[in-house]
C-alpha positions as CSV (number, residue, x, y, z in Angstrom):
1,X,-72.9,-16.4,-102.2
2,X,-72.5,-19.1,-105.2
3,X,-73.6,-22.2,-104.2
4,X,-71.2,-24.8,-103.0
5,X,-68.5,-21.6,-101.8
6,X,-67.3,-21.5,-98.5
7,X,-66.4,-18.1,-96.8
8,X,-63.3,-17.9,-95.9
9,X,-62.8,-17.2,-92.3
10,X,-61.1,-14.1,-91.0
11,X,-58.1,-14.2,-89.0
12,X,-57.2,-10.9,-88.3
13,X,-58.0,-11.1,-84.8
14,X,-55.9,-14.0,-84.5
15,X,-53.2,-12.8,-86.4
16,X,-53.5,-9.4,-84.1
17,X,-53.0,-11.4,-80.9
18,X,-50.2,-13.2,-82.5
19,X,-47.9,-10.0,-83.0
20,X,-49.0,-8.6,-79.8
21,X,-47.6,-12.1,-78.3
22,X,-44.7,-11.4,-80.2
23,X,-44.1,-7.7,-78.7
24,X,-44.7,-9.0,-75.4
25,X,-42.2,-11.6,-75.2
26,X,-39.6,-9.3,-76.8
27,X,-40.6,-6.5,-74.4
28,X,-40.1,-9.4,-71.2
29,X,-36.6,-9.7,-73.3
30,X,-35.6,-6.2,-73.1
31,X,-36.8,-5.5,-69.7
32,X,-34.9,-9.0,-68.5
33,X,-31.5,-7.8,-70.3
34,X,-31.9,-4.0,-68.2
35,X,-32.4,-6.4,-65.0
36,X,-29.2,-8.1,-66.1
37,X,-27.2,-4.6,-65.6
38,X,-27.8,-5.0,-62.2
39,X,-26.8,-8.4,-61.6
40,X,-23.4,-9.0,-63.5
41,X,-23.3,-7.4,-66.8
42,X,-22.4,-3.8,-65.3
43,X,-18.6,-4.4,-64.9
44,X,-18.0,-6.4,-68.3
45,X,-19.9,-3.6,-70.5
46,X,-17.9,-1.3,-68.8
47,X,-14.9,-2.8,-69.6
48,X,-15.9,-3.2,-73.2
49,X,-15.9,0.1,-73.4
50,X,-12.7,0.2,-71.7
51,X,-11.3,-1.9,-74.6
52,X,-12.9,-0.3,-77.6
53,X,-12.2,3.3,-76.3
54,X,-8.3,2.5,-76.0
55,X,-7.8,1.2,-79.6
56,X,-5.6,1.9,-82.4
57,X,-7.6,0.2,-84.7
58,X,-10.7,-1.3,-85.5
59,X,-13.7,-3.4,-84.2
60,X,-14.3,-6.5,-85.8
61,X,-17.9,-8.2,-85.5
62,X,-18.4,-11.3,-86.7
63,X,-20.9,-14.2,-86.3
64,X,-23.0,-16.6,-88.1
65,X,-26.3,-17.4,-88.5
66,X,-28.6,-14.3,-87.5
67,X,-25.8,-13.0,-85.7
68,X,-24.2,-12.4,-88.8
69,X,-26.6,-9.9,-89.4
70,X,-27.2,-8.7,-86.4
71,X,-23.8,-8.1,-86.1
72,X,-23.2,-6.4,-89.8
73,X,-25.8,-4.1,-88.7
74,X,-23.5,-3.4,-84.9
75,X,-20.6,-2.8,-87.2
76,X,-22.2,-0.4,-89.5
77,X,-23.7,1.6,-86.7
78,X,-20.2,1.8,-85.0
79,X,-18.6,3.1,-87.9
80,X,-21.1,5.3,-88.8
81,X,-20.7,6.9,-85.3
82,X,-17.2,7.7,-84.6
83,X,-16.0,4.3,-83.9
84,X,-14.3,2.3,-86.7
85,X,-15.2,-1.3,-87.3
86,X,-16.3,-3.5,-90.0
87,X,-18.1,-7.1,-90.3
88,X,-16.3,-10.7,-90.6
89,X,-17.6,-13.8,-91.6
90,X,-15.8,-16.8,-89.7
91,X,-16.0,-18.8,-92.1
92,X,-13.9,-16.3,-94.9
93,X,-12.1,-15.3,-92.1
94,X,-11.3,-19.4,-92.2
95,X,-9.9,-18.4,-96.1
96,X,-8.0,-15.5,-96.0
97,X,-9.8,-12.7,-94.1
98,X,-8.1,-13.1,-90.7
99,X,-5.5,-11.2,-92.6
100,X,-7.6,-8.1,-92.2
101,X,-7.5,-8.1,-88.6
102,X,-4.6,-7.0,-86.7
103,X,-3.4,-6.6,-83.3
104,X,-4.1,-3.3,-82.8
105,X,-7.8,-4.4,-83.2
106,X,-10.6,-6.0,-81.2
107,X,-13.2,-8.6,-82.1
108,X,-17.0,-8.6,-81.0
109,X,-18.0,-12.3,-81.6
110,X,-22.0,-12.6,-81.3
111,X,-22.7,-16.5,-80.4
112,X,-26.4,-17.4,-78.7
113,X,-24.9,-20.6,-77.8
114,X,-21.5,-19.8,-78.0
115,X,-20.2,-22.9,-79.6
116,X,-20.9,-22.0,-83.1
117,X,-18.1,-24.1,-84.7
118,X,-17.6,-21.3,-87.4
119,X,-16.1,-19.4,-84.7
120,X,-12.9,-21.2,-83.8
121,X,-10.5,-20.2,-86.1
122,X,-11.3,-16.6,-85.3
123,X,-11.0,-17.2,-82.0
124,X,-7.7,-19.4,-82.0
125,X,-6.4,-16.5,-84.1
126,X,-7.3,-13.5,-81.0
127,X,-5.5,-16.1,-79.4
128,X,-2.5,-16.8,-81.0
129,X,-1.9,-12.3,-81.5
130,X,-3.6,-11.4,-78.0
131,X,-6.5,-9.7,-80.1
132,X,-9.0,-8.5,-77.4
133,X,-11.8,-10.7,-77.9
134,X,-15.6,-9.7,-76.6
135,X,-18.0,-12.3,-76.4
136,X,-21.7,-11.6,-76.7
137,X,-23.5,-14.5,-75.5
138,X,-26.5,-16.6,-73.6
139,X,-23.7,-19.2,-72.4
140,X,-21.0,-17.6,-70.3
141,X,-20.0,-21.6,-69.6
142,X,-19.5,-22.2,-73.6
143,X,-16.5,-22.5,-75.2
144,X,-16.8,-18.8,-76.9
145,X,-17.1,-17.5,-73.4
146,X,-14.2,-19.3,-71.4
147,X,-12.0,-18.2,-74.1
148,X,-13.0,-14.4,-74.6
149,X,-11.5,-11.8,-72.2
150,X,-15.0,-10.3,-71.6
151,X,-18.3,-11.8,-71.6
152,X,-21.2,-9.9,-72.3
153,X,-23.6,-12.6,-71.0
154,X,-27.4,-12.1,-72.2
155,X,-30.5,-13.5,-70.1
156,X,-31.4,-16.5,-71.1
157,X,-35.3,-15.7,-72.4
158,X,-37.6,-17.6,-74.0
159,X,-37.7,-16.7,-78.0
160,X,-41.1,-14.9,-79.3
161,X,-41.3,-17.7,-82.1
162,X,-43.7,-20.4,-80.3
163,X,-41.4,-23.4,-81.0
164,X,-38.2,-21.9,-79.3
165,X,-36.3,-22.4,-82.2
166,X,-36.4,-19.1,-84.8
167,X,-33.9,-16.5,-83.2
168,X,-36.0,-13.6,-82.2
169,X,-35.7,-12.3,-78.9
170,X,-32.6,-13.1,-78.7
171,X,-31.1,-11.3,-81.8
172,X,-33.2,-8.4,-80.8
173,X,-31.3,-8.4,-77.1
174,X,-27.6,-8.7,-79.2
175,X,-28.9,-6.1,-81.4
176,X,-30.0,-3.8,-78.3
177,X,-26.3,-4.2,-76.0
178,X,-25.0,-3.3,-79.9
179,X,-26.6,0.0,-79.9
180,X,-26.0,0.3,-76.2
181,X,-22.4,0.3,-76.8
182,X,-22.3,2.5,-80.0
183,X,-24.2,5.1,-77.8
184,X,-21.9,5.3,-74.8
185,X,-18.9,5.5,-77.7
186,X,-20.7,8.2,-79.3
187,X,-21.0,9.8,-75.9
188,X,-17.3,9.3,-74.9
189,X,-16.0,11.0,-77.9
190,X,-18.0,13.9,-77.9
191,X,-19.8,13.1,-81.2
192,X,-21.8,15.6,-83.0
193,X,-24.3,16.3,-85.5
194,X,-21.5,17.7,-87.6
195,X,-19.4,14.5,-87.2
196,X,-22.4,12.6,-88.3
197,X,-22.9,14.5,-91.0
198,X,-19.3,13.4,-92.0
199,X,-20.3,10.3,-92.5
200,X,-23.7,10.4,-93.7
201,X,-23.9,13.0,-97.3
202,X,-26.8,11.2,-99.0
203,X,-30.3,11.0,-98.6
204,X,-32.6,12.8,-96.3
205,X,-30.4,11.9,-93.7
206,X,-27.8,14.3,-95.5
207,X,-30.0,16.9,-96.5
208,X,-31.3,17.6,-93.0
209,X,-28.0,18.1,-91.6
210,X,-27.0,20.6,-94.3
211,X,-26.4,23.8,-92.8
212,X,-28.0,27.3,-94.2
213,X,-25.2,28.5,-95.1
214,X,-24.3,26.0,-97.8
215,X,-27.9,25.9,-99.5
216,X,-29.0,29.7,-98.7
217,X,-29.7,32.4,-101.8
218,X,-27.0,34.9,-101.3
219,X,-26.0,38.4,-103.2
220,X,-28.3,39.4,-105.9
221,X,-30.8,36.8,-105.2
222,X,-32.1,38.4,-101.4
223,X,-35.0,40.3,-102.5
224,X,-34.1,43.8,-100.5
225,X,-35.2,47.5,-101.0
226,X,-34.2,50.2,-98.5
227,X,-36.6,51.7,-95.9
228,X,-38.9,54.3,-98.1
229,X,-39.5,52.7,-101.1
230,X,-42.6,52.7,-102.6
231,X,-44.5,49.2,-102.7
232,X,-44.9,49.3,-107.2
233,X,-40.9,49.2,-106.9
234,X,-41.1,47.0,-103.8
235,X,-43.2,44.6,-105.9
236,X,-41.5,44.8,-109.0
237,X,-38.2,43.2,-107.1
238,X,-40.8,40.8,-105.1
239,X,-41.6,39.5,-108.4
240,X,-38.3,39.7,-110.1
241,X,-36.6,37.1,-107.0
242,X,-39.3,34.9,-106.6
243,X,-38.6,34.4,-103.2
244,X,-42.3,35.2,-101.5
245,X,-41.4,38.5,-99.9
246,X,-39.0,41.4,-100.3
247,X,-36.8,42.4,-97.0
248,X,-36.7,46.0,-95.6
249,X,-33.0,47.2,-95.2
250,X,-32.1,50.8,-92.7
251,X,-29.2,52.3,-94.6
252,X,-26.6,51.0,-92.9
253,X,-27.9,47.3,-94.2
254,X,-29.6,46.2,-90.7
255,X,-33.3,44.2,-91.1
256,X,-36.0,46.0,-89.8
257,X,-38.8,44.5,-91.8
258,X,-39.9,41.7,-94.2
259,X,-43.1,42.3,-96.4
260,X,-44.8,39.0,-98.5
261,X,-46.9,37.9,-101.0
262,X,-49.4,37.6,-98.1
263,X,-49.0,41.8,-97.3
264,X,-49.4,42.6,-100.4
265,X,-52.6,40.4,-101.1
266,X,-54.3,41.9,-98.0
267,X,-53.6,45.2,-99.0
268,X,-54.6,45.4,-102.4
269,X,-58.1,47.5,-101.3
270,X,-55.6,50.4,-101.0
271,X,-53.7,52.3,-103.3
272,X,-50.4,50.8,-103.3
273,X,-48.7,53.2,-105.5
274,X,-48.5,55.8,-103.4
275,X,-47.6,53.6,-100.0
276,X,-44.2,53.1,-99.0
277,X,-43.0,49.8,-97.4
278,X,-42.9,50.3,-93.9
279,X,-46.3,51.1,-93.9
280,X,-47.4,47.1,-94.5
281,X,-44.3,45.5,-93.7
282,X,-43.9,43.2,-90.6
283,X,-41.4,44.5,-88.2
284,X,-38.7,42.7,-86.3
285,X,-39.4,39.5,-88.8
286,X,-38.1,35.9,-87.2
287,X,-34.4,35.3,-88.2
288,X,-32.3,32.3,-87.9
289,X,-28.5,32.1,-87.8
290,X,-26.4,30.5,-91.0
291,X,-25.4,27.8,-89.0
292,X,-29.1,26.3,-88.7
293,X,-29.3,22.5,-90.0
294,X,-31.7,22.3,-92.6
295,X,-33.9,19.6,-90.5
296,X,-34.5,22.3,-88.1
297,X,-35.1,24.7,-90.2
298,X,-38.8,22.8,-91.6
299,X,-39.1,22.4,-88.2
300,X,-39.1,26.0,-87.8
301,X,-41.4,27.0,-90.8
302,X,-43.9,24.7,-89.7
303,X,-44.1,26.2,-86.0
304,X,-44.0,29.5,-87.5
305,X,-46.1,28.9,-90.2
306,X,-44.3,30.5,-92.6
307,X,-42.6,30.3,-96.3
308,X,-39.3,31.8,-96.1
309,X,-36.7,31.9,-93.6
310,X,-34.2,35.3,-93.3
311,X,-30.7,34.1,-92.5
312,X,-28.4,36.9,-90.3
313,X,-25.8,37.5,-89.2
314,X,-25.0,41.2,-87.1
315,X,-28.9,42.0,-87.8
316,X,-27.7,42.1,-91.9
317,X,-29.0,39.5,-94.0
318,X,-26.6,37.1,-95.9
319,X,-29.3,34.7,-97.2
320,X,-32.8,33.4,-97.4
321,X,-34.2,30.3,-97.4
322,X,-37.8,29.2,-99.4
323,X,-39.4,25.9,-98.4
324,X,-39.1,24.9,-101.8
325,X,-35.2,25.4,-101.5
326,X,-35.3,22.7,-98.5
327,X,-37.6,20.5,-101.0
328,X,-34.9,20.5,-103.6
329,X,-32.3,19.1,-101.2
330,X,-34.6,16.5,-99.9
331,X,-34.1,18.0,-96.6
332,X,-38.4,18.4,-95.9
């Protein structure tokens, strides 16, 4: 070490400790707002749910502060399953926006306190058209919470950041009862993968809830050959589809085999030209049904460790599937 330099010290252990303080206190938050289900909060959730499951329109969160995003992130998980709603500011509510809420809607105002000032024209304006109007806050007392028609009151817990003051555990509670509620929704309606698929096309997301049917190699591009054939012709279409393996058809068009790359490979000691293809082949081969997401099907390659998936339907095939097919979607 150069004279005069200092090592710097390490504070990894400190800074481990820190975060694990951190978990802890949120954990004691979590745990205190499950407790809370028990003593009080029970009946008002439920008749959230009440409220939200009997609309004709929308759910309007709105909020400042870190409850602004909190609750933008409440709204977009409602909408994206099955229950409409959208985020407000109060304060452009303030300058026009109350104009997008109308009384066929209900409002979701997140307040820790519950006497963010931001909030009162919102509120005068549930008011003034008998908007339902949820509270989610600390301070059933406040003036957020003797004016709302239900009051989803959160345990007052102490905040993982060590002066009290940085809203931690308590954003992480609003952002829990959030999720709560978007889950019973979901429940209530009946909501599926399919109906989230609806709403999420892109990304991976997307991709994995493609079914086979819609990203499957039909027609001409299943590699078949009829029981009989003779492994040079079953290799010639092998190599012609580029699909890893060639399936074994009866005559009426029913699967009884599959033979791969991999068959061929371990049987290239013997004379191939003079072997027919039910000889090498793997009988009975795994099938899955059109309507398989794409998510499951990795899932199923990689239990099966296999390459390609055979898509039926009455024991015929209609498609196949390549791991490099659910690659290209962005599905694996």
């Amino acid at each position: 070490m150069q004279a005069g330099s200092a090592e710097k010290p390490d504070n990894r252990q400190a800074a481990i400790e820190s975060a694990l303080r951190t978990v802890a206190t949120e954990q004691a938050g979590i745990a205190a707002l499950a407790e809370a289900f028990a003593n009080g909060l029970a009946k008002p959730f439920a008749d959230t749910v009440n409220i939200v499951s009997a609309l004709g329109g929308r759910v309007v969160v709105t909020g400042v502060g870190k409850s602004h995003h909190i609750g933008s992130k409440i709204a977009a998980t409602l909408a994206s399953t099955g229950t409409p709603a959208f985020f407000v500011h109060p304060a452009e509510a303030n300058h026009g926006d109350l104009g997008m809420i109308t009384r066929d809607d209900a409002i979701l105002a997140l307040s820790w306190s519950g006497e963010s000032a931001e909030l009162q024209g919102i509120v005068r304006y549930s008011r003034r058209f008998k908007i339902p109007l949820i509270a989610v806050t600390s301070n059933e007392a406040s003036t957020l919470g003797r004016e709302a028609d239900v009051v989803l009151a959160l345990p007052k817990v102490a905040e993982a950041c060590p002066h009290g003051l940085a809203p931690t555990t308590s954003t992480l509670m609003q952002l829990v009862i959030g999720d709560a509620l978007a889950v019973v929704l979901l429940e209530a309606k009946g909501f599926t993968p399919n109906n989230f698929r609806d709403y999420h096309p892109g990304g991976k997301l997307g991709a994995s809830l493609m079914h086979l049917s819609e990203m499957m190699r039909t027609g001409d591009a299943i590699p078949t050959v009829p029981l009989g054939t003779k492994m040079p012709d079953a290799a010639m279409v092998l190599s012609n589809k580029k699909v890893g393996c060639v399936l074994v058809l009866e005559s009426d068009g029913r699967l009884v085999g599959i033979v791969t790359d991999g068959d061929v490979a371990r049987n290239m000691q013997r004379n191939l030209k003079d072997i027919a293809v039910e000889e090498i082949m793997t009988r009975s081969p795994k099938t899955v049904a059109p309507s398989m997401s794409a998510g499951a099907a990795v899932a199923y390659l990689n239990e099966n460790k296999i390459g390609v998936l055979v898509v039926v339907e009455d024991s015929r095939p209609v498609g196949v599937v390549h791991f490099h097919d659910l690659l290209r979607i962005g599905a694996a």
